[in-house]
C-alpha positions in Angstrom: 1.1 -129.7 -22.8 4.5 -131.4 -22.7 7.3 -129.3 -24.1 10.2 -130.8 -26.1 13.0 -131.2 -24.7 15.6 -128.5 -26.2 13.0 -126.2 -27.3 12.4 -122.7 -25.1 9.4 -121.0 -23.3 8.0 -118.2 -25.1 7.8 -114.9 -22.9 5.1 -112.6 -23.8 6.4 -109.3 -25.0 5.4 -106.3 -22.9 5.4 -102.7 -25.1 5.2 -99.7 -22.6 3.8 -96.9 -24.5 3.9 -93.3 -22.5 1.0 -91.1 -23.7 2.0 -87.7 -23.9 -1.0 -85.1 -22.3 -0.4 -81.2 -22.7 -1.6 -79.2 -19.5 -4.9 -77.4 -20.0 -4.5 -73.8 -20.9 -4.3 -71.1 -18.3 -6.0 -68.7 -19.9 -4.5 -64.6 -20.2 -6.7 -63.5 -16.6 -3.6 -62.8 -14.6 -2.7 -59.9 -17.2 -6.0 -58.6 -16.7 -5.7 -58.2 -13.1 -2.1 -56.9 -13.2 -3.7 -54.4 -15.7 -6.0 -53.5 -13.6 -4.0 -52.9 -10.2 -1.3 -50.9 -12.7 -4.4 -48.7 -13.8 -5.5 -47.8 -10.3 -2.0 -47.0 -9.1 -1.4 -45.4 -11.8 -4.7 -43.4 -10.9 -3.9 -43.3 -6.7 -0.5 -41.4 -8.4 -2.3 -39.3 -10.5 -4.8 -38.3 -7.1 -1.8 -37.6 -5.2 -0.5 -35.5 -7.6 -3.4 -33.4 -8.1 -4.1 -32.7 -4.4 0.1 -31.5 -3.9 -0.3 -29.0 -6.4 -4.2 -27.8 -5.7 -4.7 -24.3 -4.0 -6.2 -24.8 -0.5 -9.4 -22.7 -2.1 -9.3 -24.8 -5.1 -9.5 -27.6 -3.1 -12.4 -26.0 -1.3 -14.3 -25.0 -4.1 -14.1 -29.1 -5.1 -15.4 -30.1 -2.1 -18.5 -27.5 -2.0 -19.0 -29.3 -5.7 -19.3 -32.0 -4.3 -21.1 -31.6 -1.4 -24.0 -29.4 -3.1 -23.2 -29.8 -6.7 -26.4 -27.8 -7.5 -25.6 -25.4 -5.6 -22.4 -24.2 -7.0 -23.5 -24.6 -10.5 -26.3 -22.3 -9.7 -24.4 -19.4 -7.8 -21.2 -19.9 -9.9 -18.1 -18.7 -9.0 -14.8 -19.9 -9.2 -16.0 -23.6 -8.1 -14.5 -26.8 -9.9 -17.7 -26.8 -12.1 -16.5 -23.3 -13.7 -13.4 -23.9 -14.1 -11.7 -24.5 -17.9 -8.9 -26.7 -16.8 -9.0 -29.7 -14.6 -5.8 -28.2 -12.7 -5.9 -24.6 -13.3 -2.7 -22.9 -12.7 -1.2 -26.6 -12.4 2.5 -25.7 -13.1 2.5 -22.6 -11.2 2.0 -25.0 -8.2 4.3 -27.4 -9.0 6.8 -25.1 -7.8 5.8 -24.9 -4.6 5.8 -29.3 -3.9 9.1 -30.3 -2.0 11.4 -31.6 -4.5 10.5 -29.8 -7.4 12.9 -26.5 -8.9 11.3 -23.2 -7.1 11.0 -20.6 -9.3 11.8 -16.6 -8.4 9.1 -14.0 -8.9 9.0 -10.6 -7.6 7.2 -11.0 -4.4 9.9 -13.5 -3.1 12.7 -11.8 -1.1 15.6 -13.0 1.0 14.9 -12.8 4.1 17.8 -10.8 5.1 17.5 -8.6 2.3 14.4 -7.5 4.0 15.9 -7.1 7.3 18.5 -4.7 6.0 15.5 -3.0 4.2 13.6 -2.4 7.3 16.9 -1.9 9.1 17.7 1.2 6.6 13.9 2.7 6.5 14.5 2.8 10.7 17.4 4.6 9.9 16.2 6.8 7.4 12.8 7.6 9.7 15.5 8.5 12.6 17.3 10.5 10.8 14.2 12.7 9.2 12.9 12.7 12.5 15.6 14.6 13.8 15.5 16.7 10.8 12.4 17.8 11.5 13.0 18.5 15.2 16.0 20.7 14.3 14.0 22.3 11.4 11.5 23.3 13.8 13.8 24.6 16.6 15.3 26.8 13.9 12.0 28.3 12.5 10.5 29.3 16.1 14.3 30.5 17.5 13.7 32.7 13.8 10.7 33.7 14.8 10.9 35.0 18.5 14.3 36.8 17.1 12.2 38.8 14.3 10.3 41.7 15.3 7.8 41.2 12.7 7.6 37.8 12.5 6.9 37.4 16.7 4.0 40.2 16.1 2.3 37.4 14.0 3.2 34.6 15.9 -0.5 33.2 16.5 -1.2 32.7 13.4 2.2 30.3 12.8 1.1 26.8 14.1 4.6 24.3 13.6 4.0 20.6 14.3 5.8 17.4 13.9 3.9 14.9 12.7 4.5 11.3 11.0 4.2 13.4 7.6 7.1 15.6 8.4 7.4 19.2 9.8 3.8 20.9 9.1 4.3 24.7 8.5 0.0 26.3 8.5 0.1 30.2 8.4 -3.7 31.0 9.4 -5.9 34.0 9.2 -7.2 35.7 12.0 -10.5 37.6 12.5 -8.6 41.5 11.4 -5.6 39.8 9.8 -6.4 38.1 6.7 -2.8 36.7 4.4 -4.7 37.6 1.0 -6.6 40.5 -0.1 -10.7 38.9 -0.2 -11.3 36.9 -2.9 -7.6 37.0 -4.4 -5.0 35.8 -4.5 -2.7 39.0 -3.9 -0.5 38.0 -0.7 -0.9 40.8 1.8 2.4 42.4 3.2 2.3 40.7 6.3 1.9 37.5 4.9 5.1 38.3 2.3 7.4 38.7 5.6 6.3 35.1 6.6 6.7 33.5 3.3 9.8 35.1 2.9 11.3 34.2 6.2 10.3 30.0 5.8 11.3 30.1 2.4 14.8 30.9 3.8 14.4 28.9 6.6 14.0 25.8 4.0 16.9 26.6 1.7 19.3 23.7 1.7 16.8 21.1 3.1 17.2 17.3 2.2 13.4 16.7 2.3 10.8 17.6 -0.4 8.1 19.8 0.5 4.2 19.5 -0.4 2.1 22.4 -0.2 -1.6 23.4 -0.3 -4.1 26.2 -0.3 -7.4 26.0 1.9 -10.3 28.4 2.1 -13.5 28.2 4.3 -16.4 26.7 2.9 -18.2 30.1 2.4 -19.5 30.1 -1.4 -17.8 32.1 -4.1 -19.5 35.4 -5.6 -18.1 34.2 -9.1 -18.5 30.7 -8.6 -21.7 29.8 -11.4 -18.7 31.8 -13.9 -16.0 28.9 -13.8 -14.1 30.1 -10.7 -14.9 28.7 -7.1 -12.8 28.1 -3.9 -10.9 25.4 -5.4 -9.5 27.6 -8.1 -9.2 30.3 -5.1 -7.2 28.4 -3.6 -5.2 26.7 -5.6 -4.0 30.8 -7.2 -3.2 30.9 -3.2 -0.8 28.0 -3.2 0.7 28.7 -6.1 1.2 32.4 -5.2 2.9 30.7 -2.1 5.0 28.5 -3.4 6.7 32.0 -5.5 7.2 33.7 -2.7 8.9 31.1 -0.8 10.7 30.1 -4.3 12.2 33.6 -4.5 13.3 33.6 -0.4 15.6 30.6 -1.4 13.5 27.4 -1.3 15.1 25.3 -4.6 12.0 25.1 -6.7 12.7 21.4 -7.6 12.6 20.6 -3.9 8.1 20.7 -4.5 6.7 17.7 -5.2 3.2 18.7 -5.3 1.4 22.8 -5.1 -2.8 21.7 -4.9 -5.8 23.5 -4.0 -8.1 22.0 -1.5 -10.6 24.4 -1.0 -12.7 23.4 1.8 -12.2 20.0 1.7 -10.2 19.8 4.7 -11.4 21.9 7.2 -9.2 22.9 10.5 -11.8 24.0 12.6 -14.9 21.4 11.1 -17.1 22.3 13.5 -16.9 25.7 12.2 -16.7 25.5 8.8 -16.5 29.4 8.1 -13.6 30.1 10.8 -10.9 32.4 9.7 -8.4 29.9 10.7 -9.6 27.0 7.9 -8.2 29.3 5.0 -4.7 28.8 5.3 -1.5 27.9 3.5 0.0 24.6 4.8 3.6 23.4 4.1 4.7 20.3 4.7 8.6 19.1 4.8 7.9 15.1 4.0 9.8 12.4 5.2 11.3 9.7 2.7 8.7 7.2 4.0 5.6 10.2 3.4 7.0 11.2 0.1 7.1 7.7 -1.0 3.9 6.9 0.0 2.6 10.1 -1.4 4.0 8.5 -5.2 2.5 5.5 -4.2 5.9 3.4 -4.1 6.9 2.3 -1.1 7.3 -1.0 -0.3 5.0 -3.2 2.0 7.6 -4.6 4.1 8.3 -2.5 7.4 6.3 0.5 6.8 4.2 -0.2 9.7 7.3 0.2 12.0 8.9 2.3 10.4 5.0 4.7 10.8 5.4 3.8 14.3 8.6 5.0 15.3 8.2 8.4 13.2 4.9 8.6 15.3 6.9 8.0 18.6 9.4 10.2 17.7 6.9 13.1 16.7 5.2 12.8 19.6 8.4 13.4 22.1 8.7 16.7 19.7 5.0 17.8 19.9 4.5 20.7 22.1 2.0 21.0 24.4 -1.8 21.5 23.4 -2.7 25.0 23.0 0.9 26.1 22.8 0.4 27.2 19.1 -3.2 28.2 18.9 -4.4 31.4 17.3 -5.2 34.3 18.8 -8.2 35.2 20.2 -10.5 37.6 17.9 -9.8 41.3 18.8 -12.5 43.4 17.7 -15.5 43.1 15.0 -15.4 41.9 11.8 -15.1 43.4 8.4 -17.7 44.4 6.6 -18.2 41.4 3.5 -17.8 42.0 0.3 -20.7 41.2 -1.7 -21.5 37.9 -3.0 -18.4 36.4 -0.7 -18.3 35.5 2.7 -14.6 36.3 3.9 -12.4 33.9 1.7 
């Protein structure tokens, strides 16, 4: 078709719409997942946390649980599936994980507070040591210069042990120290006494002492009164005589009766020599494990060098033994073997 001329071309108008599209939704799964690996290292924390501040038998009681659950819920015990807490004891062990604030209890000492301990019992078992040794160079140098005292000199048995000095005046066969059955000292026996007893005034130590009989029966014995009250009437009569000779009274920690519980001669249990007064001049380290307070650290060496050192002063064997009987025995009262 022929256009006219002056008139224009009519261009086609072109209208560009853009569409807007939203993006799909995602959904919230990521959150799960990231919930899920917080949980388990929360949990892998909490594991790690348990195991650091478990006891090793704890730990073994678990894994006996576990092994043979049956087992330890049949025997019981003190197994993970009897317990009343999931971490018993849990912040008493915290204490011990690196990092955490250590707590003091009483069973925690410095180190060098228990070197100067040990350092001081040493000392202290030295110097009772050679206490002892002196103490017994004094009591046999009083003996060999007394008249009376040297006449009796078999039945005076001195020995260092890791106790202390042990003082035993023994009967003999004719020389009994009490009148039978009593507790009345014989005369003899008052000399001896006497003599320790001022041998022993002004000593540092403490002294135990003890009354033994043989293990003949008592006459009076189905009336109340047996060897152990025999002999404990011994000790005690003892303990005045050597009070009154110049041993301070307050220096005794303990005056018992053992009867025949503790036999000198045991394969003879009616031997004149098992009934006997026995006096012992304790070191610190006996005395304080005779009251049951002495502590744990260094007593072992501290027992061994008292040992050594009462071994060095130990006579030889034999040099204190009793007599030999001389003659026959007394006739027995009746009812009572000699006491």
């Amino acid at each position: 078709m022929a256009t006219t001329p002056g008139t224009r071309k009519l261009q086609p108008i072109i209208i560009k719409r853009v569409k807007k599209t939203t993006h799909a939704h995602h959904g919230g799964a990521w959150k799960i997942a990231y919930a899920d690996f917080v949980t388990a290292m929360m949990a892998f924390f909490l594991l790690m946390w348990l195991l650091g501040s478990t006891a090793k038998g704890d730990l073994q009681g678990i894994a006996s649980y576990f092994n043979s659950p049956m087992k330890v819920e049949m025997a019981g015990g003190s197994g993970a599936g009897s317990a009343s807490s999931v971490v018993p004891g849990g912040g008493r062990d915290l204490t011990r994980t690196t990092g955490e604030v250590r707590r003091t209890d009483g069973s925690t000492m410095d180190p060098k507070k228990i070197g100067q301990d040990n350092s001081l019992k040493l000392e202290q078992a030295r110097q009772d040591a050679r206490r002892m040794a002196a103490l017994r160079a004094r009591i046999e140098e009083m003996i060999e210069s007394n008249p009376k005292l040297r006449e009796f000199r078999s039945q005076i048995k001195l020995e260092v042990t890791s106790d202390g000095l042990e003082i035993q005046i023994v009967d003999a066969q004719n020389r009994p120290m009490f009148d039978t059955g009593s507790a009345i000292v014989k005369p003899y026996m008052h000399d001896i006494l006497r003599a320790v007893g001022g041998a022993l005034n002004g000593i540092e130590n403490r002294v135990s002492l003890a009354g033994h009989t043989d293990a003949a029966p008592y006459g009076n014995g189905d009336r109340g009164y047996g060897n152990w009250e025999l002999s404990a009437d011994r000790a005690n009569a003892s303990r005045r005589e050597l009070v009154a000779a110049g041993m301070p009274d307050d220096k005794l920690v303990r005056v018992v009766g053992l009867a025949a519980s503790d036999l000198l001669d045991k394969k003879n249990a009616l031997a004149p020599l098992n009934r006997r007064i026995s006096i012992v001049v304790l070191t610190r380290d006996a005395e304080s494990r005779l009251f049951g307070n002495a502590r744990l650290e260094g007593n072992d060496a501290v027992k061994a060098i008292a040992t050594e050192l009462a071994r060095e002063q130990k006579k030889p064997e034999g040099a204190d033994a009793p007599a030999a009987p001389a003659g026959a025995a007394p006739a027995a009262t009746p009812g009572r073997a000699q006491p």
